[in-house]
MARKELUM-396521 format. One record per residue (C-alpha): x, y, z; chain; residue in three letters. Coordinates in Angstrom, 3 decimals, m for minus. Example, Ala and Ser with C-alpha at 12.3 -4.5 7.8 and 13.67 -1.06 7.14 Angstrom:
<nukols>
<nukol><c1>12.300</c1><c2>m4.500</c2><c3>7.800</c3><cadena>A</cadena><residuo>ALA</residuo></nukol>
<nukol><c1>13.670</c1><c2>m1.060</c2><c3>7.140</c3><cadena>A</cadena><residuo>SER</residuo></nukol>
</nukols>
This chain:
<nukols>
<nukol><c1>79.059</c1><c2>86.794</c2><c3>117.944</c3><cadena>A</cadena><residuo>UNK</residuo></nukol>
<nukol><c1>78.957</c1><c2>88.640</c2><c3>121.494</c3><cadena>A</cadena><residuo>UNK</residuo></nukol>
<nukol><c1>81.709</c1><c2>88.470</c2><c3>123.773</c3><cadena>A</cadena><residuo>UNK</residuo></nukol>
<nukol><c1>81.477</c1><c2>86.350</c2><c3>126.923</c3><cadena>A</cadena><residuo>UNK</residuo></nukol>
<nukol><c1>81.560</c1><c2>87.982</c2><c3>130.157</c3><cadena>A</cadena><residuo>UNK</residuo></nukol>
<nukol><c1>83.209</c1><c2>86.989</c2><c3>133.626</c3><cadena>A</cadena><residuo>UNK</residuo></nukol>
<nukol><c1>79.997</c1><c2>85.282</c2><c3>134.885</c3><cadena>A</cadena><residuo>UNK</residuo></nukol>
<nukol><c1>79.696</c1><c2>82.810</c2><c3>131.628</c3><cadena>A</cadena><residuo>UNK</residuo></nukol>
<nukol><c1>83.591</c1><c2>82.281</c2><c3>132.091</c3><cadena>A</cadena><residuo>UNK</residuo></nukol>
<nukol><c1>82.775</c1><c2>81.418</c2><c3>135.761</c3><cadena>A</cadena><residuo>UNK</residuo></nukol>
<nukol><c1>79.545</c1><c2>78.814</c2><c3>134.668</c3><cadena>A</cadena><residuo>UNK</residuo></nukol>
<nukol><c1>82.038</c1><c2>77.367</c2><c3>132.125</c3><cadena>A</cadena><residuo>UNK</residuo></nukol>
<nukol><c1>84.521</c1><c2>76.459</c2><c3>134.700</c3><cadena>A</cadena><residuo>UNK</residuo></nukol>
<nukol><c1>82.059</c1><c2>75.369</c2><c3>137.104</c3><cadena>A</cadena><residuo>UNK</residuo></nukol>
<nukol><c1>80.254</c1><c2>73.081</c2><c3>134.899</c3><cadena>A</cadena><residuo>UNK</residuo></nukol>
<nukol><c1>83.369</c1><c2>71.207</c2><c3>133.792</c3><cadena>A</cadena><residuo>UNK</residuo></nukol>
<nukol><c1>83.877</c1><c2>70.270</c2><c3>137.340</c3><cadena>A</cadena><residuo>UNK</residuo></nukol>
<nukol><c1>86.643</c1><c2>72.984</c2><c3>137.477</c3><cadena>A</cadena><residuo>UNK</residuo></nukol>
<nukol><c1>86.585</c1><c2>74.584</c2><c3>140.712</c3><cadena>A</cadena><residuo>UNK</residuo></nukol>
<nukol><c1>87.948</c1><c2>75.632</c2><c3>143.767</c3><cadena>A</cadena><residuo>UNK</residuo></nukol>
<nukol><c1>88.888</c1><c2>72.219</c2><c3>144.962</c3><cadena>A</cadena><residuo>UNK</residuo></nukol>
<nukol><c1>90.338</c1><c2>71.478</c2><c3>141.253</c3><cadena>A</cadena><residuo>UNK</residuo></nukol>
<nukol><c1>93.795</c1><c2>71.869</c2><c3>140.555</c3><cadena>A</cadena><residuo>UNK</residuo></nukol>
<nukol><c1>95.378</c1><c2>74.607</c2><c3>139.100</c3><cadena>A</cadena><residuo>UNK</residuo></nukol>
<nukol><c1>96.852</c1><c2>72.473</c2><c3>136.210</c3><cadena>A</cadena><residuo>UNK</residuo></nukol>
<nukol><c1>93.652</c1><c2>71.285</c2><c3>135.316</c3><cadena>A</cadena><residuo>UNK</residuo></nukol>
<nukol><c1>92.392</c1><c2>74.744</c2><c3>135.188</c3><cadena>A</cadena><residuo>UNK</residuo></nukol>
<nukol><c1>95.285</c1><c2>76.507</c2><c3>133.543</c3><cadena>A</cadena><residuo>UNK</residuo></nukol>
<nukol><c1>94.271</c1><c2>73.641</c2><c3>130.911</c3><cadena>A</cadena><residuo>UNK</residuo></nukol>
<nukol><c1>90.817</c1><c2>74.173</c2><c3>130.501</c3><cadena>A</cadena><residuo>UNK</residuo></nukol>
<nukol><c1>91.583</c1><c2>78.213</c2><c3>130.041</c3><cadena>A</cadena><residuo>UNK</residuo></nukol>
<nukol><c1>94.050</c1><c2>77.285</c2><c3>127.684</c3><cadena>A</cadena><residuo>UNK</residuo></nukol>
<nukol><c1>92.039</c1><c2>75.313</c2><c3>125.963</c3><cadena>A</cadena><residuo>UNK</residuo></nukol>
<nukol><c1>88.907</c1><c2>78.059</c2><c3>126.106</c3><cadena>A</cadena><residuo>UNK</residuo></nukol>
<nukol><c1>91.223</c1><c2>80.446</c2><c3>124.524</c3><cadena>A</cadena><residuo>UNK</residuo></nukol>
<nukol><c1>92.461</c1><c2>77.857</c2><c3>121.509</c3><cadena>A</cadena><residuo>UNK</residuo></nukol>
<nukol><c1>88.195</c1><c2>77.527</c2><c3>120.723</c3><cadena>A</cadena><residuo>UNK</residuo></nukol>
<nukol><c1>87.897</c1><c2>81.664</c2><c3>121.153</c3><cadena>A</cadena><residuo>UNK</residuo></nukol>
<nukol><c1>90.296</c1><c2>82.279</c2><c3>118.689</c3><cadena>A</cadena><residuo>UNK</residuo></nukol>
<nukol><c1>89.626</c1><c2>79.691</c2><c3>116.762</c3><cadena>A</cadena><residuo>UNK</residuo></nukol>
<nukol><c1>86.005</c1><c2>80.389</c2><c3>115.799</c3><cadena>A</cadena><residuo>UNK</residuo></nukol>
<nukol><c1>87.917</c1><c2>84.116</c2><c3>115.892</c3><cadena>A</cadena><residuo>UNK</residuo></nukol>
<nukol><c1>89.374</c1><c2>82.618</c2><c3>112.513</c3><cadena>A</cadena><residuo>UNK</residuo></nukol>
<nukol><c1>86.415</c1><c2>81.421</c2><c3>111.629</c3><cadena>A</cadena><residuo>UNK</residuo></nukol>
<nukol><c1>84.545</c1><c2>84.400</c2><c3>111.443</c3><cadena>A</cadena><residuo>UNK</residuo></nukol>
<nukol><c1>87.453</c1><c2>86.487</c2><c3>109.657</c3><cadena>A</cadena><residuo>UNK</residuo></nukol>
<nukol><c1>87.883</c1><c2>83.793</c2><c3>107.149</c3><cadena>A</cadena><residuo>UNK</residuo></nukol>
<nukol><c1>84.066</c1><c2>84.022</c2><c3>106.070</c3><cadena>A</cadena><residuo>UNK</residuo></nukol>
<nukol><c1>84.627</c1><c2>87.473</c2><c3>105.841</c3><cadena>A</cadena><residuo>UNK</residuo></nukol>
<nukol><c1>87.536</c1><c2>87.767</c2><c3>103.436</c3><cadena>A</cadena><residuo>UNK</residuo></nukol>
<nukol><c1>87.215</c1><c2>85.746</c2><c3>100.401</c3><cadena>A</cadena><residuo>UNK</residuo></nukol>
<nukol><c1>86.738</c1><c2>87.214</c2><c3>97.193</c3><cadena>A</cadena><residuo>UNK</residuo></nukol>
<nukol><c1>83.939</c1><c2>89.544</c2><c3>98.046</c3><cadena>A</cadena><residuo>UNK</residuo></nukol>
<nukol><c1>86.265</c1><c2>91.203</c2><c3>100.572</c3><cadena>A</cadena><residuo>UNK</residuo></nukol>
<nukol><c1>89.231</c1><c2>91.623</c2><c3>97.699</c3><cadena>A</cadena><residuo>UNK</residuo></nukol>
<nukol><c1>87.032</c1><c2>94.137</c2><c3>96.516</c3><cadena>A</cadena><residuo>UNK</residuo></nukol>
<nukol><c1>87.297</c1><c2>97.545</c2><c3>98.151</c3><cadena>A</cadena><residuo>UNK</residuo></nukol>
<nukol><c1>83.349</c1><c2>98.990</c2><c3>97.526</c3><cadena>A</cadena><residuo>UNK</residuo></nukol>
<nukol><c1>82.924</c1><c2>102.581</c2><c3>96.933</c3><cadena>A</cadena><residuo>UNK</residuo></nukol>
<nukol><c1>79.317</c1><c2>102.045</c2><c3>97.866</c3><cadena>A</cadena><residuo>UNK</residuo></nukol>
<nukol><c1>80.139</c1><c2>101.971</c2><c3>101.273</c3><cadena>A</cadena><residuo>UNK</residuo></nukol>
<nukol><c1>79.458</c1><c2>105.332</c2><c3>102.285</c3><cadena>A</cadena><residuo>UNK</residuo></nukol>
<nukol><c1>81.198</c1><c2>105.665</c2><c3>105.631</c3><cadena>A</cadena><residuo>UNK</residuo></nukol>
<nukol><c1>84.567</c1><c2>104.332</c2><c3>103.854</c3><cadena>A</cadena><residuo>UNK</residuo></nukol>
<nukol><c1>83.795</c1><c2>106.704</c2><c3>101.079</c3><cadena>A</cadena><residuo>UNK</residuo></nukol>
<nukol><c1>83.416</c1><c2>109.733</c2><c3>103.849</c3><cadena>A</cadena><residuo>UNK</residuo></nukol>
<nukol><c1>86.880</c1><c2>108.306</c2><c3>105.783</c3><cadena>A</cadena><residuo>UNK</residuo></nukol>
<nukol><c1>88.355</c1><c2>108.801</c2><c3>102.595</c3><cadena>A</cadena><residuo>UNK</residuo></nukol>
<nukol><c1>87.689</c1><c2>112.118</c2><c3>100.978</c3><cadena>A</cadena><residuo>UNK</residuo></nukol>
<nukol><c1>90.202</c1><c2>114.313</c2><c3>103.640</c3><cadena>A</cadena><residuo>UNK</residuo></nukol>
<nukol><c1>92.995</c1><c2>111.695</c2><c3>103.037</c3><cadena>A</cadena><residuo>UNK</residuo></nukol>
<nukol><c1>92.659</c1><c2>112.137</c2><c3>99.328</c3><cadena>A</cadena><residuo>UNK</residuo></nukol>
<nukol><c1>92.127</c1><c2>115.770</c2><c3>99.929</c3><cadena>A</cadena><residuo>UNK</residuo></nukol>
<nukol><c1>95.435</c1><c2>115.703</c2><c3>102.330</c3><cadena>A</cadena><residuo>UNK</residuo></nukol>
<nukol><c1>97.640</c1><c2>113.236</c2><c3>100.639</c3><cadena>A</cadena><residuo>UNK</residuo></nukol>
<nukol><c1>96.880</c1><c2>112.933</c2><c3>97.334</c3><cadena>A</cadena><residuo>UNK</residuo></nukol>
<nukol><c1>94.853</c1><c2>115.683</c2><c3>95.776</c3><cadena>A</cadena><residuo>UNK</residuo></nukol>
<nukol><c1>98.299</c1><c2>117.654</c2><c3>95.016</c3><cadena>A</cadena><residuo>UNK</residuo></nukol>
<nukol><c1>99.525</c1><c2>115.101</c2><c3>92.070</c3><cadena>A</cadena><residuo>UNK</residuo></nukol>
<nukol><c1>96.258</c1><c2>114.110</c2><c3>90.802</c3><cadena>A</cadena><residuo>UNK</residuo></nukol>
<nukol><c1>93.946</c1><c2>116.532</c2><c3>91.367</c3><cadena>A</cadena><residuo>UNK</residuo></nukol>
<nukol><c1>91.069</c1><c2>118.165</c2><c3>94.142</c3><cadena>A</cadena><residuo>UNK</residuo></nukol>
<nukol><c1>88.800</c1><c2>115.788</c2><c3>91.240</c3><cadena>A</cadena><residuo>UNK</residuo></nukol>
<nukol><c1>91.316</c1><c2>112.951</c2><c3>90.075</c3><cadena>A</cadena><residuo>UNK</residuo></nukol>
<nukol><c1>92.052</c1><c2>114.573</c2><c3>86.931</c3><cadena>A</cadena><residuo>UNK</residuo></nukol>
<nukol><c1>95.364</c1><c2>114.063</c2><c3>87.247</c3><cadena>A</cadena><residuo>UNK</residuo></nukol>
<nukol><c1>98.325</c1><c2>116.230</c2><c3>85.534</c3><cadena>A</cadena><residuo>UNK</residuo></nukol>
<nukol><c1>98.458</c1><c2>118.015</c2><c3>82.728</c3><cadena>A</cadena><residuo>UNK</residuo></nukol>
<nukol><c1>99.893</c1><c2>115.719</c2><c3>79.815</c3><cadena>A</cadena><residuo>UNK</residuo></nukol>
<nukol><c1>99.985</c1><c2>112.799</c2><c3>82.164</c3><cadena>A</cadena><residuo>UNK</residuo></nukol>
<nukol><c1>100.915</c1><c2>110.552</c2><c3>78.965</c3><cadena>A</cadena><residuo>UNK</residuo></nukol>
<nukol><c1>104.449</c1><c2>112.798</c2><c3>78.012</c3><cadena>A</cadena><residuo>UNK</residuo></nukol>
<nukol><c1>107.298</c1><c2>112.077</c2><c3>79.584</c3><cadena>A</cadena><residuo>UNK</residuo></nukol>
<nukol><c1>108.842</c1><c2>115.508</c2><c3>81.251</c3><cadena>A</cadena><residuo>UNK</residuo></nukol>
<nukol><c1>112.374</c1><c2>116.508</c2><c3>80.683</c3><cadena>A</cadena><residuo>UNK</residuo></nukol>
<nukol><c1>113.551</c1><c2>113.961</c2><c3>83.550</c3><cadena>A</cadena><residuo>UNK</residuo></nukol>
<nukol><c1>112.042</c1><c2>111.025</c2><c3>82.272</c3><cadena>A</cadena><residuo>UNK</residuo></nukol>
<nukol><c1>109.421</c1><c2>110.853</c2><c3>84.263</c3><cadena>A</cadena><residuo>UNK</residuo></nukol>
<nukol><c1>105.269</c1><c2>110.891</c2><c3>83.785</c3><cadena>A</cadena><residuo>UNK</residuo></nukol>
<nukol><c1>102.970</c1><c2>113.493</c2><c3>85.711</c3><cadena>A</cadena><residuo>UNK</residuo></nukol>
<nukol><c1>100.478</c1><c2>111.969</c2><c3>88.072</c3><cadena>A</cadena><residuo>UNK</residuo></nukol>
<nukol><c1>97.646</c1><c2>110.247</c2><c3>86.257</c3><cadena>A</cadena><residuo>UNK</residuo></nukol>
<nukol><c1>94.569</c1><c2>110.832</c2><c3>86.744</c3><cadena>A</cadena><residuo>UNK</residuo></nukol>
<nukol><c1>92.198</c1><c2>108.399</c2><c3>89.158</c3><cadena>A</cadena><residuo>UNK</residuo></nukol>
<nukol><c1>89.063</c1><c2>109.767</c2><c3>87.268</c3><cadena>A</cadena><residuo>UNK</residuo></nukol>
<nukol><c1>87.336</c1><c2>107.176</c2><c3>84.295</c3><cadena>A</cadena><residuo>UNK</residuo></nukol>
<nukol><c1>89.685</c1><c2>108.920</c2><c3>82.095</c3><cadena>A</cadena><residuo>UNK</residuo></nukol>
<nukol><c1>93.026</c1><c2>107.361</c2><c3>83.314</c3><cadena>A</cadena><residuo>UNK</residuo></nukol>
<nukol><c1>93.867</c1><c2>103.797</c2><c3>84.125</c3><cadena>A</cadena><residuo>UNK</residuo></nukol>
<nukol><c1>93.901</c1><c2>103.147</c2><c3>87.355</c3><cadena>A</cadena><residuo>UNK</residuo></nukol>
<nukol><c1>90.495</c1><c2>101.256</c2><c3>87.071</c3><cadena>A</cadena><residuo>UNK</residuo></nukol>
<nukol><c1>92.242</c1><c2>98.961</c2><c3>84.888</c3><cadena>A</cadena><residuo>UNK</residuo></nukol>
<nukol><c1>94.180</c1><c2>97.439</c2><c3>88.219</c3><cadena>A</cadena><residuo>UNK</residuo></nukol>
<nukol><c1>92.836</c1><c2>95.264</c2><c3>90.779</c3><cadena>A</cadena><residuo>UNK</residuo></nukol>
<nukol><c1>92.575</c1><c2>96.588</c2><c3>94.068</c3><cadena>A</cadena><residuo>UNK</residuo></nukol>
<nukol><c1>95.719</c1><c2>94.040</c2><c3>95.449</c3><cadena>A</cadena><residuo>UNK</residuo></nukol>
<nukol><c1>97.867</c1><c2>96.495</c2><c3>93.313</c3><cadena>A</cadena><residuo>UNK</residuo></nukol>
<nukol><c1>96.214</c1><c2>99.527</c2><c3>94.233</c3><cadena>A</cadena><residuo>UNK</residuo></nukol>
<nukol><c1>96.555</c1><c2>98.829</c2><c3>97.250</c3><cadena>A</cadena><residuo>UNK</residuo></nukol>
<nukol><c1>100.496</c1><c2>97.945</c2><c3>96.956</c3><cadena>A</cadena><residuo>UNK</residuo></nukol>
<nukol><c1>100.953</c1><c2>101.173</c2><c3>94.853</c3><cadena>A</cadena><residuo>UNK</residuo></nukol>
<nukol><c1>99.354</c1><c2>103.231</c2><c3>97.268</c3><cadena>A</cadena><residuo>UNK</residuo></nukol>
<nukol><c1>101.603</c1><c2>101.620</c2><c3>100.524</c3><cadena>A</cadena><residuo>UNK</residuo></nukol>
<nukol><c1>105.180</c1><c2>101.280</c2><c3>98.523</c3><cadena>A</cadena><residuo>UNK</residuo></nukol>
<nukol><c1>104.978</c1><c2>103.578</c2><c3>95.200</c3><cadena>A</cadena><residuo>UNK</residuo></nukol>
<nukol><c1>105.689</c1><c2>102.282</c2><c3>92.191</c3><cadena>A</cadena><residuo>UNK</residuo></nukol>
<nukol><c1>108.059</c1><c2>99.735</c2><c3>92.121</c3><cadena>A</cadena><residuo>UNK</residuo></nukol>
<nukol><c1>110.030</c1><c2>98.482</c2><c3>89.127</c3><cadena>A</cadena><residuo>UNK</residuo></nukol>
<nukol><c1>109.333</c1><c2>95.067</c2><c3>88.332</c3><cadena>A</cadena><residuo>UNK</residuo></nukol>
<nukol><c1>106.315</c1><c2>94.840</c2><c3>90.739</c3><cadena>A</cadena><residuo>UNK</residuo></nukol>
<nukol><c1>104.068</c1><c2>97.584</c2><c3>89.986</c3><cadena>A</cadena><residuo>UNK</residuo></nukol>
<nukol><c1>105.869</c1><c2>99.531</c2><c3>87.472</c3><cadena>A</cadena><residuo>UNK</residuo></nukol>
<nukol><c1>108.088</c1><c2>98.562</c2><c3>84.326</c3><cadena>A</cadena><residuo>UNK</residuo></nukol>
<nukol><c1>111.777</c1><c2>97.695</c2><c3>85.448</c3><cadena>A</cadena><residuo>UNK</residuo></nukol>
<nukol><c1>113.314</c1><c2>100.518</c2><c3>85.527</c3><cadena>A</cadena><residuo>UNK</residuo></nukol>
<nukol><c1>110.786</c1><c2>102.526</c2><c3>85.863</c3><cadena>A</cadena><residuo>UNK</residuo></nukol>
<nukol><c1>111.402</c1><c2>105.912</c2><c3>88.031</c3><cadena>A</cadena><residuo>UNK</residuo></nukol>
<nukol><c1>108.157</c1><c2>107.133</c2><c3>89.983</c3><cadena>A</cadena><residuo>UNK</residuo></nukol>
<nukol><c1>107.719</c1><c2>110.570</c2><c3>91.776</c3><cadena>A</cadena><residuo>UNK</residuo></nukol>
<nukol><c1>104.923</c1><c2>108.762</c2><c3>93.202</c3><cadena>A</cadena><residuo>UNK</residuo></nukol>
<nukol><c1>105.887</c1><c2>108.352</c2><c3>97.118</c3><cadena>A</cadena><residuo>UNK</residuo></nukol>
<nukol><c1>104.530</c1><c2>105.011</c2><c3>99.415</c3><cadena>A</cadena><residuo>UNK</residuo></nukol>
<nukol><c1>102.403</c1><c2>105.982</c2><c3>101.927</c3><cadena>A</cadena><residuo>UNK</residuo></nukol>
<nukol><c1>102.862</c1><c2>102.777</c2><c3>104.375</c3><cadena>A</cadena><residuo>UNK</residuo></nukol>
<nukol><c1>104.986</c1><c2>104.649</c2><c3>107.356</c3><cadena>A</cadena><residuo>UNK</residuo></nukol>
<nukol><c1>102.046</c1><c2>107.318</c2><c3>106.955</c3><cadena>A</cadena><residuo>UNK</residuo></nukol>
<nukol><c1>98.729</c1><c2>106.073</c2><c3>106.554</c3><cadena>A</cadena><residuo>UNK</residuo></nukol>
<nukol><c1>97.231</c1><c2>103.290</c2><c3>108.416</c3><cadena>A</cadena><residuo>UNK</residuo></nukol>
<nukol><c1>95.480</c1><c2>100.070</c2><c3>106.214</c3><cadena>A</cadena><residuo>UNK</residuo></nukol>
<nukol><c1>92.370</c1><c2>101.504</c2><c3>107.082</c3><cadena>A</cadena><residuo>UNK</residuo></nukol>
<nukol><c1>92.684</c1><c2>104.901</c2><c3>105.347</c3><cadena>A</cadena><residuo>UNK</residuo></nukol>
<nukol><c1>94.707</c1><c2>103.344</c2><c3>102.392</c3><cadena>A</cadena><residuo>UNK</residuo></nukol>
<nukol><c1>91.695</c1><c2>101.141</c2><c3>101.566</c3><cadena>A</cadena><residuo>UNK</residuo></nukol>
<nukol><c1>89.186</c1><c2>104.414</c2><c3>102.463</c3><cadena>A</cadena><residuo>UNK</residuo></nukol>
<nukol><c1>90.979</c1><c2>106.511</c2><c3>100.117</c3><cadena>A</cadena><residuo>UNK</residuo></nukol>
<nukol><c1>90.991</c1><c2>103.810</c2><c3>97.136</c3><cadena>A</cadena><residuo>UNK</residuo></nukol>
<nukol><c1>87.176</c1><c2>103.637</c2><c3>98.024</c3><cadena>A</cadena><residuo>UNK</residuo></nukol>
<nukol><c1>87.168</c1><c2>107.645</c2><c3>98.085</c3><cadena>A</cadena><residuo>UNK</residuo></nukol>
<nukol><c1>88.566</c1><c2>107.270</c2><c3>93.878</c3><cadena>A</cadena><residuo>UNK</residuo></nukol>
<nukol><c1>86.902</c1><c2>104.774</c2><c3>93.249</c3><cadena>A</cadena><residuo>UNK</residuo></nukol>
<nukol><c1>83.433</c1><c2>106.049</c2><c3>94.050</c3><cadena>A</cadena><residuo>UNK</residuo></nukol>
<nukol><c1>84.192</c1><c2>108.682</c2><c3>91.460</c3><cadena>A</cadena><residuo>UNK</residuo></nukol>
<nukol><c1>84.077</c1><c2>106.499</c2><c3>88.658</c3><cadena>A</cadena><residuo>UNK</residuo></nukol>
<nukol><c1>80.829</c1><c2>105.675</c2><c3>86.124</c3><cadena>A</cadena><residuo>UNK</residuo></nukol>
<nukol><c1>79.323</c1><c2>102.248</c2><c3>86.642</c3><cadena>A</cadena><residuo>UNK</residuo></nukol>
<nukol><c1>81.118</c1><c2>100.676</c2><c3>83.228</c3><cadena>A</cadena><residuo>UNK</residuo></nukol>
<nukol><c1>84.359</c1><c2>101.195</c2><c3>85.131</c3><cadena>A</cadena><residuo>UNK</residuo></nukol>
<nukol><c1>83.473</c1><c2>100.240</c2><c3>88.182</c3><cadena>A</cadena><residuo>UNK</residuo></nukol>
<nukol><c1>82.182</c1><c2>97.001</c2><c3>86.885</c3><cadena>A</cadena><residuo>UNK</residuo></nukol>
<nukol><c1>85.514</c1><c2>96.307</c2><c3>84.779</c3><cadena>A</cadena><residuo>UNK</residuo></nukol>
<nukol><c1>87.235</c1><c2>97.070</c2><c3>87.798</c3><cadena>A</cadena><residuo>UNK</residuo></nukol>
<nukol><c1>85.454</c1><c2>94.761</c2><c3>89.879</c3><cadena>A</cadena><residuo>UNK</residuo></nukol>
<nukol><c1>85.867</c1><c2>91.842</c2><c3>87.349</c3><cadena>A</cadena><residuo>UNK</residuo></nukol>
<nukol><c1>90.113</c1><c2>92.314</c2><c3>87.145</c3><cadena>A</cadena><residuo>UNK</residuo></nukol>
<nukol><c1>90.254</c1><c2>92.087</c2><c3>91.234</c3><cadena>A</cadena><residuo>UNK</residuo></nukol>
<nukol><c1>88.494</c1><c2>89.217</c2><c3>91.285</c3><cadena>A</cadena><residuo>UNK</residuo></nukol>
<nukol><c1>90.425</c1><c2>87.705</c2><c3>88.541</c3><cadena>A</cadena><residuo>UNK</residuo></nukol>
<nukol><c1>93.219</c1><c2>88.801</c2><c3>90.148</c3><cadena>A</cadena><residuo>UNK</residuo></nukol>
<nukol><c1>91.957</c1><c2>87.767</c2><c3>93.735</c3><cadena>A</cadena><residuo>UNK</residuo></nukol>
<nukol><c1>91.462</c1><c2>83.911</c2><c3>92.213</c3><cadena>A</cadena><residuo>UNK</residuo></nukol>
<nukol><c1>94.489</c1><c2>83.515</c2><c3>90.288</c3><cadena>A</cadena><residuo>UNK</residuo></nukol>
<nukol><c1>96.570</c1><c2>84.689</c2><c3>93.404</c3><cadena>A</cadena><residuo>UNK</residuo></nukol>
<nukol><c1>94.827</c1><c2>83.039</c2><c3>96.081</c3><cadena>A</cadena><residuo>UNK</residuo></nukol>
</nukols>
């Protein structure tokens, strides 16, 4: 879809009969109307585009991968590790309760959620109840006051790309799962 320039605008108004001679009710109606159908087939287009297919964040893309890799190196890579290994005894509970940072490689978990809760874990932390047990106390931070959609899903797409092809296949099938049974 290509946007329309001043001189189609112009031919549209002419050929409904709305000129200079025409009122300017009847052509603050027709622009009004003009912009209802532009953002309507706006819709259009954004609806075919989400879906399913775009619940999935694919770490095949290679410029998403490439966004990424300096956010993970920037804002993650501390916790879990320059190559997702995570912490050291990730599975113990330290002295204050709380777990290390898991690792994001094939030999943690986190290709065991759907991308919806990646996604919501990556923007607000863990949060009891929602993304973590009640109760549960996280030193994982949420990132939504500091990184934009865009990088959240480049950075999940950054992990993921990490991971063999058995995981990224179970992965797959639990977001879409999750995408139709929350839809």
């Amino acid at each position: 879809m290509r946007a329309c320039g001043r001189s189609e605008i112009r031919t549209a108004l002419d050929l409904t009969g709305v000129g200079a001679g025409e009122s300017t009710l009847n052509r603050g109606i027709f622009i009004a109307t003009a912009a209802g159908l532009a953002l309507t087939a706006v819709a259009v287009v954004f609806t075919s585009q989400t879906g399913a297919a775009a619940a999935y964040i694919n770490p095949s893309d290679a410029a998403l991968v490439a966004r990424g890799k300096p956010v993970y190196a920037q804002h993650c890579a501390a916790c879990h590790g320059a190559d997702g290994e995570g912490q050291p005894n990730w599975r113990e509970r330290r002295p204050d309760g709380r777990l290390p940072a898991p690792p994001h490689d094939a030999t943690g978990h986190t290709w065991h959620h759907p991308d919806a809760v990646l996604v919501d874990i990556v923007k607000h932390g863990l949060v009891p109840g929602k993304t973590a047990p009640d109760a549960y106390q996280s030193d994982m931070p949420a990132f939504e006051r500091i990184l934009p959609d865009a990088d959240v899903l480049a950075v999940l797409a950054y992990i993921k790309s990490g991971w063999p092809e058995d995981a990224l296949q179970a992965q797959r099938e639990v977001t879409l799962q999750h995408y139709e049974r929350n839809r």
